[in-house]
gemmi code that builds the backbone of each chain (N, CA, C; Angstrom):
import gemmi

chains = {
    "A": [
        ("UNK", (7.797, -10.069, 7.836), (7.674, -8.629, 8.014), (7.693, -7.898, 6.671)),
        ("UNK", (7.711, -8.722, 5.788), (7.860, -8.184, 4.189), (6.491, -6.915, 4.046)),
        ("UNK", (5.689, -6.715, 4.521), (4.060, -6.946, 4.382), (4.371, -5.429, 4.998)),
        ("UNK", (4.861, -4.750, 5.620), (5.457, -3.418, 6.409), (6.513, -2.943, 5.617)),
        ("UNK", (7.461, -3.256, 5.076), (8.906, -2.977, 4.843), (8.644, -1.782, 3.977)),
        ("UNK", (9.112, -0.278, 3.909), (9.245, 0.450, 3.399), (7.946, 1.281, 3.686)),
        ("UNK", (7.199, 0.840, 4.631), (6.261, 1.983, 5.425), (7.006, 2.585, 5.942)),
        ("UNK", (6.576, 4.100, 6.147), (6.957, 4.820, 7.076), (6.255, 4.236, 8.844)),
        ("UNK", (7.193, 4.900, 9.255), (7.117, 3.946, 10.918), (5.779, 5.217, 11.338)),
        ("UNK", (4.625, 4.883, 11.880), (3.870, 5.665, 12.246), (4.128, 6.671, 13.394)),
        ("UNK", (3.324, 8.160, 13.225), (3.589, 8.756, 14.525), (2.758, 9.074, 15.365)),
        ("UNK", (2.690, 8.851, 16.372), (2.021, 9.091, 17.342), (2.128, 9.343, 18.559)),
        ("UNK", (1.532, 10.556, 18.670), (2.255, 11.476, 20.287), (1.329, 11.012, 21.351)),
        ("UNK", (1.974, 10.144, 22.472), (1.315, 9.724, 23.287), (2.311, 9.756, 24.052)),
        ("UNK", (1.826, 8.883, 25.401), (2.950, 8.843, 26.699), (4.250, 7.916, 26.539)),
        ("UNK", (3.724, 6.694, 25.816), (4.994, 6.265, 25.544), (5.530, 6.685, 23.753)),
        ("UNK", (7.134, 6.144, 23.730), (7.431, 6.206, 22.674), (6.844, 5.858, 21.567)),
        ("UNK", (7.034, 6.507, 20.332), (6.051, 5.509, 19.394), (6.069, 4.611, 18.639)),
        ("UNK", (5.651, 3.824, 18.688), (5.393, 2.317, 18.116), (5.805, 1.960, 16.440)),
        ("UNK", (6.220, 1.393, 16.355), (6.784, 1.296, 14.369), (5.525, 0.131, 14.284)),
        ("UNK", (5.558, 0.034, 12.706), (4.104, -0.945, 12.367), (5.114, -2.389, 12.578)),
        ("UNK", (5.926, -2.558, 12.878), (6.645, -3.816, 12.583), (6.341, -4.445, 13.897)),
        ("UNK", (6.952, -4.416, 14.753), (6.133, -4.726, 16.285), (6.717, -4.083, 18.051)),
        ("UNK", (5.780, -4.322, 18.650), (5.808, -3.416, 19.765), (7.012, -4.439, 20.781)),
        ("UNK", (7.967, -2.883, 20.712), (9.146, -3.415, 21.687), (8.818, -3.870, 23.519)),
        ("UNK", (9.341, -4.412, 23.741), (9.350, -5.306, 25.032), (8.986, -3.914, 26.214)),
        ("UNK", (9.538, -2.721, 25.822), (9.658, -1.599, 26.636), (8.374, -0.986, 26.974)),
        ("UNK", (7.919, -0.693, 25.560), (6.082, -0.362, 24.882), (5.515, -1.083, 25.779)),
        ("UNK", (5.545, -2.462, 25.091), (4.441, -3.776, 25.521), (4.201, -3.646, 27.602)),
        ("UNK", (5.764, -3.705, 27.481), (5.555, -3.180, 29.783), (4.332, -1.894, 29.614)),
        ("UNK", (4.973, -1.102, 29.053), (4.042, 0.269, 29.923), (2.726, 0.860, 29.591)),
        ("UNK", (2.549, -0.342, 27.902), (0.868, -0.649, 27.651), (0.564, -0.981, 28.461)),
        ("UNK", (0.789, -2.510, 28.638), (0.259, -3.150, 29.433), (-0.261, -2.478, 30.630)),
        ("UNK", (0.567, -1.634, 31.716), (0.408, -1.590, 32.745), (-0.207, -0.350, 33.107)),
        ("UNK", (-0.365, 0.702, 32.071), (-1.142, 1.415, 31.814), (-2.871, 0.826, 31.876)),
        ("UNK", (-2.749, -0.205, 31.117), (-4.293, -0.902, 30.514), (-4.652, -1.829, 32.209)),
        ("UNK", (-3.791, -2.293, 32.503), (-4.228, -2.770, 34.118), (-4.751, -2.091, 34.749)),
        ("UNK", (-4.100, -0.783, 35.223), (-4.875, 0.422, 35.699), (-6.251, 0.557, 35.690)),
        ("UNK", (-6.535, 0.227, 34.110), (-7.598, 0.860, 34.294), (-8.845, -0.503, 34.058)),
        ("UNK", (-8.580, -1.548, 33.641), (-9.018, -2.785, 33.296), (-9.328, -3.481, 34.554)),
        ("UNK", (-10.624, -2.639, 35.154), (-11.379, -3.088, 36.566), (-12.467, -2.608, 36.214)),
        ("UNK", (-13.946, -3.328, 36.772), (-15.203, -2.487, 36.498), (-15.058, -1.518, 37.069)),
        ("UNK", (-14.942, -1.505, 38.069), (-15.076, -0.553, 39.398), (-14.468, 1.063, 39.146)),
        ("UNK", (-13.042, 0.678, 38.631), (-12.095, 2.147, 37.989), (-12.662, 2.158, 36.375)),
        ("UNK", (-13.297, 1.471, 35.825), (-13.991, 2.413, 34.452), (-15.053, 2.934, 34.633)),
        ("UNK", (-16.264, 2.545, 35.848), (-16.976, 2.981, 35.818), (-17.308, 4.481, 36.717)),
        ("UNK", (-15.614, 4.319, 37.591), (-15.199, 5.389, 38.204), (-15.017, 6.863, 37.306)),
        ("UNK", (-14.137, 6.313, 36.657), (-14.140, 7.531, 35.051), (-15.231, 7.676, 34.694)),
        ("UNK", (-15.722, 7.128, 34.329), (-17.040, 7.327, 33.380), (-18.327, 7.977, 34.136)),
        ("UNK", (-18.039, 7.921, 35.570), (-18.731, 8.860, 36.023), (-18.111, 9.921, 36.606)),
        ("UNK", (-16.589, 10.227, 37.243), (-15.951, 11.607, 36.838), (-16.725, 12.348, 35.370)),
        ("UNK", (-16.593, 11.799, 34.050), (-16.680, 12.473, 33.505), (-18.134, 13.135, 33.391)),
        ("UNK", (-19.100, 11.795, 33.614), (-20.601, 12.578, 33.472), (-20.818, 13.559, 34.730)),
        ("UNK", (-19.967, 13.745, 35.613), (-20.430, 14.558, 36.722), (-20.593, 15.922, 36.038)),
        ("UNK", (-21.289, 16.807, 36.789), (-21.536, 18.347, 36.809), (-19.798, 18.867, 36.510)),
        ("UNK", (-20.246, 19.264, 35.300), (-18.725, 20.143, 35.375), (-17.428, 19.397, 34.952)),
        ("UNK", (-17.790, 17.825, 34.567), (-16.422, 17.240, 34.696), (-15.388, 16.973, 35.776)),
        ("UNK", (-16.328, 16.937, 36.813), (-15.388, 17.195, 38.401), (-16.142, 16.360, 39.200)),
        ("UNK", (-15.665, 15.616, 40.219), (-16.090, 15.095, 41.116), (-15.345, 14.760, 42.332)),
        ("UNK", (-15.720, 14.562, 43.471), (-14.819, 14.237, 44.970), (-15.982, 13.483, 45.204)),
        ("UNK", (-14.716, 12.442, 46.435), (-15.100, 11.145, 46.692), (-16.420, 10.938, 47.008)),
        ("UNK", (-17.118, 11.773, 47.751), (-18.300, 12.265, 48.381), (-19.127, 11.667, 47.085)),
        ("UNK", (-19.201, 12.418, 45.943), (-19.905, 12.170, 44.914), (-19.973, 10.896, 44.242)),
        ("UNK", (-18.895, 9.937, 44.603), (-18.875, 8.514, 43.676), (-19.241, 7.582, 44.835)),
        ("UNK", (-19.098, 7.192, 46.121), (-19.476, 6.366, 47.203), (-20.652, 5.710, 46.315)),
        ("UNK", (-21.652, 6.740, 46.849), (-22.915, 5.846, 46.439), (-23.069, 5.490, 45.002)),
        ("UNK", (-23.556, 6.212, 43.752), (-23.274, 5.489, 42.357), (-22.744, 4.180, 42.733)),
        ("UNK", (-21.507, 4.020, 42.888), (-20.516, 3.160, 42.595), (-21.172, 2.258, 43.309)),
        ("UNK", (-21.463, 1.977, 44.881), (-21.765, 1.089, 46.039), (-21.087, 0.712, 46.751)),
        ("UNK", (-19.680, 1.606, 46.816), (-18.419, 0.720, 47.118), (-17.856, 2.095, 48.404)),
        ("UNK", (-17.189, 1.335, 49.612), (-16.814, 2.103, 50.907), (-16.056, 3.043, 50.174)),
        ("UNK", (-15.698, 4.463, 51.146), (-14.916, 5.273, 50.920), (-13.335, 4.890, 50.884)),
        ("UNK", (-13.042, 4.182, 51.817), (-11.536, 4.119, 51.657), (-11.329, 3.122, 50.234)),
        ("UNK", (-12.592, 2.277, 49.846), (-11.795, 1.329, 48.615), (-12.258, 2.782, 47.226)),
        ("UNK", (-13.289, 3.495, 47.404), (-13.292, 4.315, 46.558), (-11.651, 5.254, 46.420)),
        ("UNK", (-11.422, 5.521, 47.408), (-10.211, 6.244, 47.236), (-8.664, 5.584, 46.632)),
        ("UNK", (-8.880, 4.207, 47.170), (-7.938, 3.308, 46.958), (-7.867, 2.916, 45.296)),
        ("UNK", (-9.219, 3.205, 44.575), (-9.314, 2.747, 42.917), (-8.808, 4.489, 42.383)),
        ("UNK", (-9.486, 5.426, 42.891), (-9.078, 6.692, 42.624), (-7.308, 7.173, 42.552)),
        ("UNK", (-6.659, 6.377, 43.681), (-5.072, 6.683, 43.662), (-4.886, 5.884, 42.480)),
        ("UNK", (-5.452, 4.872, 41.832), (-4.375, 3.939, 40.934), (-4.957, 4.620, 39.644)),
        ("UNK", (-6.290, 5.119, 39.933), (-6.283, 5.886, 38.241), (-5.679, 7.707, 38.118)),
        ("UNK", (-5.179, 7.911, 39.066), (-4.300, 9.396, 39.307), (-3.048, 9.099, 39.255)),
        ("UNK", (-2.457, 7.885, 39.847), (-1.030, 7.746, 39.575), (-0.778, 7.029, 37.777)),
        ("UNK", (-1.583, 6.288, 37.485), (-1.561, 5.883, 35.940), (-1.915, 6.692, 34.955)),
        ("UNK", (-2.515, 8.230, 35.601), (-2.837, 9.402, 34.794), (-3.914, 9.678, 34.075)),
        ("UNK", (-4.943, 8.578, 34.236), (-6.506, 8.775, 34.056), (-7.179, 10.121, 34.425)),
        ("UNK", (-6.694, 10.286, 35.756), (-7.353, 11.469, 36.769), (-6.169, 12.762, 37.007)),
        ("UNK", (-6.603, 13.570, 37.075), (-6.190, 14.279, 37.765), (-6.721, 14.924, 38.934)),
        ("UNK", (-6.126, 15.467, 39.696), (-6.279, 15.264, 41.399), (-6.204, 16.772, 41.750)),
        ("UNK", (-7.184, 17.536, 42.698), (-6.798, 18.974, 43.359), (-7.505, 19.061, 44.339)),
        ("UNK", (-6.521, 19.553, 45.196), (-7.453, 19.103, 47.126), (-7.977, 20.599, 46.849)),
        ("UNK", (-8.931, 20.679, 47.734), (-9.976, 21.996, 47.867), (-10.774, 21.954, 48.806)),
        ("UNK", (-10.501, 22.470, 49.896), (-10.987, 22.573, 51.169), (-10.305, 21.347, 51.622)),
        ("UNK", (-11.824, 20.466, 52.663), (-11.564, 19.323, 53.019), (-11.572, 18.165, 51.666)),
        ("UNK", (-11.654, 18.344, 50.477), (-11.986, 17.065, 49.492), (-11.135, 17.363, 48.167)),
        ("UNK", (-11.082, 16.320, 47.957), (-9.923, 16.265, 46.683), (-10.697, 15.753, 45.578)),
        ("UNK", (-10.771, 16.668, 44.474), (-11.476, 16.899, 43.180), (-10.860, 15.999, 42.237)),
        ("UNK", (-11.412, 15.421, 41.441), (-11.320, 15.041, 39.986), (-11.650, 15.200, 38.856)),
        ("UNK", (-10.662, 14.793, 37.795), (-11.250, 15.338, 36.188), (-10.519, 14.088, 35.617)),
        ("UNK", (-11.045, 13.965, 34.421), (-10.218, 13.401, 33.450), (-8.926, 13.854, 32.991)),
        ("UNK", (-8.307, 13.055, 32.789), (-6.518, 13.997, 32.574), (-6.695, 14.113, 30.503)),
        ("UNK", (-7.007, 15.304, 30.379), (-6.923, 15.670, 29.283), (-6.080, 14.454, 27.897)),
        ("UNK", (-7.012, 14.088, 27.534), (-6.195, 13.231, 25.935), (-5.636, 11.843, 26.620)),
        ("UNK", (-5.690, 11.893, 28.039), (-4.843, 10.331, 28.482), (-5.258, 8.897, 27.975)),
        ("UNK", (-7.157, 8.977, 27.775), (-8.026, 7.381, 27.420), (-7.645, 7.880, 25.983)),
        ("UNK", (-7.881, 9.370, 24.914), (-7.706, 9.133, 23.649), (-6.359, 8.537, 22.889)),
        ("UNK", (-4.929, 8.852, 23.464), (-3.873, 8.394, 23.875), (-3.537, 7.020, 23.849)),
        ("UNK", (-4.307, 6.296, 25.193), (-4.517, 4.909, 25.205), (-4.991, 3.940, 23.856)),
        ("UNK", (-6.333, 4.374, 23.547), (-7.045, 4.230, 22.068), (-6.365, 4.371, 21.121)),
        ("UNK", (-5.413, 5.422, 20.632), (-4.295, 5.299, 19.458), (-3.421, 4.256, 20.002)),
        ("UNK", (-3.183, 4.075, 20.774), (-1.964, 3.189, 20.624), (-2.542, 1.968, 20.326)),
        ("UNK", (-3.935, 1.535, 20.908), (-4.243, 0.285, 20.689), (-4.286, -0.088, 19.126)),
        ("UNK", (-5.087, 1.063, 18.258), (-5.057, 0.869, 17.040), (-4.100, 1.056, 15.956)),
        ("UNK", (-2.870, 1.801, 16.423), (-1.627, 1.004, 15.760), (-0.801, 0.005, 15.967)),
        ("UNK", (-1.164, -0.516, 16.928), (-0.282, -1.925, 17.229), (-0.423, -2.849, 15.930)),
    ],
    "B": [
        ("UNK", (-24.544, 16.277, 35.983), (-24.557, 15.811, 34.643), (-25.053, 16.835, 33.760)),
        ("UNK", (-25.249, 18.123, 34.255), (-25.921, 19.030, 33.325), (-25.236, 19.060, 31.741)),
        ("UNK", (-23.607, 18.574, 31.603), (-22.409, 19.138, 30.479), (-23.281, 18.316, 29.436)),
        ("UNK", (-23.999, 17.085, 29.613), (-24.582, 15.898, 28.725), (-25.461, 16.660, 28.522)),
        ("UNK", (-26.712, 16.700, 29.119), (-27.514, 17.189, 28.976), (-28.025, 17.460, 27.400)),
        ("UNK", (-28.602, 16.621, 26.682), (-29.397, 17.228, 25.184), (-28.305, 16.738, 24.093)),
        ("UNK", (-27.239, 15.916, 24.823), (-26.797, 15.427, 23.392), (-27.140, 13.716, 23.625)),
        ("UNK", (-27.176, 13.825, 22.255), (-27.749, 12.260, 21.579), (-26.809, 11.100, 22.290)),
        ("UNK", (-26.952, 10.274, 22.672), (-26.252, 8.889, 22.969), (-24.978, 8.245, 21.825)),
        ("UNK", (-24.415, 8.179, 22.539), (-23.303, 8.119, 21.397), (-23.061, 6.661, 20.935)),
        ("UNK", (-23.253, 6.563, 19.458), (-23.688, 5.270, 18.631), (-22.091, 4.750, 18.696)),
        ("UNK", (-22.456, 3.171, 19.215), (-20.778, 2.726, 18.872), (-21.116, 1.019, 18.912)),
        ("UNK", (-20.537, 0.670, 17.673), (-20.728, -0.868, 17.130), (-19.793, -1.212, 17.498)),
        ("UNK", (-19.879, -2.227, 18.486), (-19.060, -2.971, 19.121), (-19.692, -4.516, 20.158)),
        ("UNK", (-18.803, -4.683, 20.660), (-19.152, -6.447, 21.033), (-20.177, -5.976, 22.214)),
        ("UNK", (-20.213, -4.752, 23.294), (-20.742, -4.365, 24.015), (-21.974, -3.685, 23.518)),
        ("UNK", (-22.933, -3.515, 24.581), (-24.460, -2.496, 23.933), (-24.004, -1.155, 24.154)),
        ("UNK", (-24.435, -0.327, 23.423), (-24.139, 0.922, 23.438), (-23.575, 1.834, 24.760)),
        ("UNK", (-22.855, 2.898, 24.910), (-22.555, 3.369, 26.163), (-23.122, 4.246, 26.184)),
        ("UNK", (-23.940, 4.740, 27.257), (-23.784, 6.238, 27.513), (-23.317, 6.915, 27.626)),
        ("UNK", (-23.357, 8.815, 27.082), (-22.805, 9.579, 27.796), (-22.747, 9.851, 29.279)),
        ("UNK", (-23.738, 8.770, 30.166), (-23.564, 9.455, 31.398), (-23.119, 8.920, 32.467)),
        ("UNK", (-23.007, 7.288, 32.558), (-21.638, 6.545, 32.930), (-22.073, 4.980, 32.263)),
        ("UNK", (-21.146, 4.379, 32.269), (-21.157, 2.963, 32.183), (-21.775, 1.901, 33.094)),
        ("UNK", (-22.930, 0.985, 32.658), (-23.299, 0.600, 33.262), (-22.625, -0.717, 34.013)),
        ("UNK", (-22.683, -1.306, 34.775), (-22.309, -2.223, 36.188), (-21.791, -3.559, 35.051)),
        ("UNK", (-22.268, -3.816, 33.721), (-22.666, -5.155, 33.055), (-21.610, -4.629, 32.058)),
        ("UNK", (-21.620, -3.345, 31.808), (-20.774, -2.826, 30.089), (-19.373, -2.426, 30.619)),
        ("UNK", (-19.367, -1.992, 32.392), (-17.920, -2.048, 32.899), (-17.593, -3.550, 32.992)),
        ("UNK", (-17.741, -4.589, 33.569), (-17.393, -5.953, 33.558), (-17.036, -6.358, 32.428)),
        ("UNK", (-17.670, -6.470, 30.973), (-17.440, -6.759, 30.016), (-16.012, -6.094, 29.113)),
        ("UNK", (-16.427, -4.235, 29.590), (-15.186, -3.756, 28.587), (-13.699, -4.425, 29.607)),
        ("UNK", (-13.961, -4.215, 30.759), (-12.567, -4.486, 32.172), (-12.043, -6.277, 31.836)),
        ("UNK", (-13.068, -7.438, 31.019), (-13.023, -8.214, 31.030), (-11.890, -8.407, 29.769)),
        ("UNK", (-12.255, -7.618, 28.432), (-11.529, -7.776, 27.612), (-10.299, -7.089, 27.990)),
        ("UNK", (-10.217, -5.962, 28.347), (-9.167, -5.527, 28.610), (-8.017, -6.352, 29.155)),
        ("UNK", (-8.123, -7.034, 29.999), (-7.434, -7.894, 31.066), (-6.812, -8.999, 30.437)),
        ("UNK", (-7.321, -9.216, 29.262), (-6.979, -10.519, 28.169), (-5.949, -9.513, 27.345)),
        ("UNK", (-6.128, -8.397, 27.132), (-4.846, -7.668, 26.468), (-3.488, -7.284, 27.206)),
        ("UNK", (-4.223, -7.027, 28.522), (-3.531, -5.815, 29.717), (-2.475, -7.222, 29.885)),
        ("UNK", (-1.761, -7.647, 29.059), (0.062, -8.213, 30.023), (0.994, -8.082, 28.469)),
        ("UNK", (2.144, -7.829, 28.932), (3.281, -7.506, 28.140), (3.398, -8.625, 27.031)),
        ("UNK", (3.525, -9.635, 27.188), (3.308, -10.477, 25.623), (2.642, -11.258, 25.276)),
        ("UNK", (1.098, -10.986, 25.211), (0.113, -10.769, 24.698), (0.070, -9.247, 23.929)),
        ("UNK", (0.142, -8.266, 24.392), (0.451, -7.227, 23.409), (1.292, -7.872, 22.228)),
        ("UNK", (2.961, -7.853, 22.735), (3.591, -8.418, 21.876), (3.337, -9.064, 20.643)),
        ("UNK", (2.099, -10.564, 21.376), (1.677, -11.393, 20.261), (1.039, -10.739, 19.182)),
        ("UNK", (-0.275, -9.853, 20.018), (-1.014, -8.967, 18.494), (-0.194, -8.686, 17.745)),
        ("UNK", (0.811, -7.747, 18.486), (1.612, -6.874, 17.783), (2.181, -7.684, 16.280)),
        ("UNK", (3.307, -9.154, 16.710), (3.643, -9.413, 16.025), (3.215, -10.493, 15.114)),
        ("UNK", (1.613, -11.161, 15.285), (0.959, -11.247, 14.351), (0.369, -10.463, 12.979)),
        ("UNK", (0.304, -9.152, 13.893), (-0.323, -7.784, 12.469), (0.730, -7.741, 11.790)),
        ("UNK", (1.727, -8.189, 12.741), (3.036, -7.672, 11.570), (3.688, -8.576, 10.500)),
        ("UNK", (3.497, -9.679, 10.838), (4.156, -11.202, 9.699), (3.412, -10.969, 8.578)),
        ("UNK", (4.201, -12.054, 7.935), (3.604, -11.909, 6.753), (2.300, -12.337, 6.193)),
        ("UNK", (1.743, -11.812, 5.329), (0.221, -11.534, 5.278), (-0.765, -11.431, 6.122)),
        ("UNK", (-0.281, -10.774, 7.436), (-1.061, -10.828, 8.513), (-1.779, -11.915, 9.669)),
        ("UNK", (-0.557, -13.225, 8.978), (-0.659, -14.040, 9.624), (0.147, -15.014, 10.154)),
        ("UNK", (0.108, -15.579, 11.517), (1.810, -16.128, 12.149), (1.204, -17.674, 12.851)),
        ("UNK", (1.760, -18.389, 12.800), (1.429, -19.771, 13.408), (2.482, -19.543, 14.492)),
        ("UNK", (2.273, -20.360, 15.617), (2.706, -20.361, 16.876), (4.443, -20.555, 16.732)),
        ("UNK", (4.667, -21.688, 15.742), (6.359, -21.714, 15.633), (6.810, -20.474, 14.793)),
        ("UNK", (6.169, -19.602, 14.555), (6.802, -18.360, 14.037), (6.975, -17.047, 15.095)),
        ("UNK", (6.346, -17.597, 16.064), (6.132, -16.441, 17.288), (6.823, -16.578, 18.700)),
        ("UNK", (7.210, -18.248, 18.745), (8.447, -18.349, 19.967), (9.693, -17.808, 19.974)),
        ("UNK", (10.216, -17.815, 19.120), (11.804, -17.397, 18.855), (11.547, -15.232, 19.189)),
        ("UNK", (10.932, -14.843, 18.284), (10.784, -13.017, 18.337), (10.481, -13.225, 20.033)),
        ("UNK", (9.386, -13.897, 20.406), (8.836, -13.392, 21.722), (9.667, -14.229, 23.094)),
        ("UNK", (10.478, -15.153, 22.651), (11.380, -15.567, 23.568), (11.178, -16.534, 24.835)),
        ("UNK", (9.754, -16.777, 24.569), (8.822, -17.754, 25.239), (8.924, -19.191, 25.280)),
        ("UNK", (8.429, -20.261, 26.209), (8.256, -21.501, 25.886), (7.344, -21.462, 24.559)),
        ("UNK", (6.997, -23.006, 23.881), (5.358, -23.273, 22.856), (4.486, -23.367, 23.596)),
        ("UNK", (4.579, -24.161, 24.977), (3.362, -23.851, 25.451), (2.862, -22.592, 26.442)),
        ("UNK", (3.867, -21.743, 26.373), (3.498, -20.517, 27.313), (2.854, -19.909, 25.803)),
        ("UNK", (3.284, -19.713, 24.680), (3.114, -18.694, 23.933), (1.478, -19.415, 23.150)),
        ("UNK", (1.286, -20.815, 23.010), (0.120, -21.286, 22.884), (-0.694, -20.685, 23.982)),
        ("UNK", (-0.771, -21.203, 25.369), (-1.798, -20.236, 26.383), (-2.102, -18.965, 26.396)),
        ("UNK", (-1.197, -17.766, 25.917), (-1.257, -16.469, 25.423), (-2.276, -16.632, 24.542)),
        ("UNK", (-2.153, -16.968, 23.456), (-2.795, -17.129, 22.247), (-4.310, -17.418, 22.238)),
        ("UNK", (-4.410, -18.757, 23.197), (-5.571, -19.160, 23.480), (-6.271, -17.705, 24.402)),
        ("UNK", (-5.721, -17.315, 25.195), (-6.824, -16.095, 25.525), (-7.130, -14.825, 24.455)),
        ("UNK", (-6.179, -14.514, 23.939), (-6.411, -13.823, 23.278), (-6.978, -14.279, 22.038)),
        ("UNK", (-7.608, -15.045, 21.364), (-8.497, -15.826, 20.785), (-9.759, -16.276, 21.715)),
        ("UNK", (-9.712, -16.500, 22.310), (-11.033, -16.488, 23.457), (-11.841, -15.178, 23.956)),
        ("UNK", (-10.734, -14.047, 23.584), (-11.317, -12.505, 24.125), (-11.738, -12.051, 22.580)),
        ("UNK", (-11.753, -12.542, 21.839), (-11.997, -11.800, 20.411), (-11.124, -11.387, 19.656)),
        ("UNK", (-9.402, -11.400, 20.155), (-8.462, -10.326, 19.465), (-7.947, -11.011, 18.257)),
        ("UNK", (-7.990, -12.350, 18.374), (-7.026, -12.891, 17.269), (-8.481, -13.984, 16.608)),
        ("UNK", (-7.531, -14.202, 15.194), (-9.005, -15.412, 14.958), (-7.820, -16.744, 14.374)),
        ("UNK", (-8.760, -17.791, 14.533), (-7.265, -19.201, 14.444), (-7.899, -20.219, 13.185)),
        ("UNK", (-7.240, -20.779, 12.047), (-7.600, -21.134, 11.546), (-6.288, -22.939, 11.552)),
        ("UNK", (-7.006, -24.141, 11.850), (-5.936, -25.084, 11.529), (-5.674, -25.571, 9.793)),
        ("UNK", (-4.326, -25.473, 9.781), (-4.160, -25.937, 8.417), (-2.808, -26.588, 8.908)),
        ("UNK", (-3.010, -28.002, 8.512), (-1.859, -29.302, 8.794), (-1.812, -29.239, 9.886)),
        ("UNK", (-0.471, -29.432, 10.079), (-0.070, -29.513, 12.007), (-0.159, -28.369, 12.291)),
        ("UNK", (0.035, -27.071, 11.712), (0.041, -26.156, 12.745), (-1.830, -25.124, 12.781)),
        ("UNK", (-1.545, -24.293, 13.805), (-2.842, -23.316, 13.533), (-2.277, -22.179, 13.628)),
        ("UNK", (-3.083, -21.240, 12.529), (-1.971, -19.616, 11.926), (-3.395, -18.714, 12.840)),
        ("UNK", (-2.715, -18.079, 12.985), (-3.293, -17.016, 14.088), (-3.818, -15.608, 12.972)),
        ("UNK", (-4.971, -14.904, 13.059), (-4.792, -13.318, 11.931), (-5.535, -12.264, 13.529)),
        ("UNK", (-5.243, -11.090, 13.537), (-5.831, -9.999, 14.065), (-7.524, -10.577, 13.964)),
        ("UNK", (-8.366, -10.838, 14.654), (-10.003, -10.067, 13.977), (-10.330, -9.333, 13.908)),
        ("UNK", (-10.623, -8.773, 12.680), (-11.135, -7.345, 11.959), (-11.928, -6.797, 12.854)),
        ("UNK", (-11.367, -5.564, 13.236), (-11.857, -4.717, 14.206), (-12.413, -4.803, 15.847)),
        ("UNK", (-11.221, -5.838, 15.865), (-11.656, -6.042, 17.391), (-10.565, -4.872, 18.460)),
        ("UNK", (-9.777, -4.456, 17.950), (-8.760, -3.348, 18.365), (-9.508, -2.361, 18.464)),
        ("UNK", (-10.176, -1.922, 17.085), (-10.831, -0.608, 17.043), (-11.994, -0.523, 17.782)),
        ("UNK", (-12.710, -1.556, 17.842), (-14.086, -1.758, 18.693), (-13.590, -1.355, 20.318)),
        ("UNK", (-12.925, -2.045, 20.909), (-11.817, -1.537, 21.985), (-11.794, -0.156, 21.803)),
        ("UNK", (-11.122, 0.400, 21.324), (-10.538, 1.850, 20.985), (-11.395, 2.767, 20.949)),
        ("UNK", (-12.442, 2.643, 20.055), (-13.753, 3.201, 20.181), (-14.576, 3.557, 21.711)),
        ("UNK", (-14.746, 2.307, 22.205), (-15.239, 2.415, 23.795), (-14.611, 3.183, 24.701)),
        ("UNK", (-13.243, 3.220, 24.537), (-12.223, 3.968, 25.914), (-12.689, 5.060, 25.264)),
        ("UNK", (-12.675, 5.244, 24.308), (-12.949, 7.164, 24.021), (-14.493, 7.820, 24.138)),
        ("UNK", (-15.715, 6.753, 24.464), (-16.429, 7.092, 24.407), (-17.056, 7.348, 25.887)),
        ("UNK", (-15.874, 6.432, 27.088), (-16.056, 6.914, 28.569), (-16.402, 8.263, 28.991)),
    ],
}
model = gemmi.Model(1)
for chain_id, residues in chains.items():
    chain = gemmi.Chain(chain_id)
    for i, (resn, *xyz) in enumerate(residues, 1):
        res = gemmi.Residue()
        res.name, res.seqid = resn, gemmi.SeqId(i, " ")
        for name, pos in zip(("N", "CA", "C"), xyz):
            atom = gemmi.Atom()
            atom.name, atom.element = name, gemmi.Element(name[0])
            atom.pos, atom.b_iso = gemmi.Position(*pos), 0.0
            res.add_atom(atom)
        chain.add_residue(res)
    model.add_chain(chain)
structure = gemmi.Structure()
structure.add_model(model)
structure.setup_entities()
């Protein structure tokens, strides 16, 4: 660890605590990880990635079925795990529940990868 | 998709073909979800982690059981995927083989999530 010693410990404002250059605690490494599961499916990146190209940055389920090719209830079922891991954010409106990208959450993800 | 609309495709050198701004295709979600999944568990992070961090940026397997608290051959099988996904590169010298980061395989990663 000689090769670090007398760096300053980097900062970086993200969801979890932040990471020193020396190495990522057991605590980090859990809630990377399980953060990066979330979203480490074709199906839920390509879910985002078309939230985001939608009109407006918004989309309900209605709108991803077809793109995607995949039934409504498993569409909804990839949609809860990227809203509870904080990819998405979620707002019912009428009968349908809207999506967006959760502001800074994938740029977030991306710093942390590149200070590890 | 009108928000895209008239901007340029966004250039990004990486192990994948370029992404679009307007979703990810069926082949570039499999691939990015593929690497991911080789990172996405708690020590495998770890390992990157505490490979970038030894000294001169490089750790052979008996330098990485004891910090990570693992069997040799659990922490060898780690290794081997993450050397199989691109993250680490392995060079043998004597009995052992020293593990280094590969140059810019983090950032290549990092790059893509932000370009969803």
């Amino acid at each position: 660890m000689s090769s670090t010693m007398g760096l300053p410990v980097t900062d970086v404002t993200a969801c979890c605590a932040p990471l020193s250059r020396e190495s990522l605690s057991p605590e980090n490494a859990e809630a990377l990880a399980r953060s990066m599961k979330a979203l480490a499916d074709p199906a839920r990146l390509r879910l985002v990635s078309l939230v985001a190209a939608h009109d407006g940055g918004e989309a309900c389920v209605c709108d991803l079925i077809e793109p995607l090719g995949l039934s409504q209830p498993t569409v909804s079922h990839h949609l809860k795990i990227l809203t509870e891991a904080g990819f998405l954010t979620r707002s019912k409106r009428g009968q349908w529940a809207y999506y967006r990208l959760a502001p800074g959450a994938l740029d977030s993800l991306a710093r942390l990868l590149v200070t590890i």
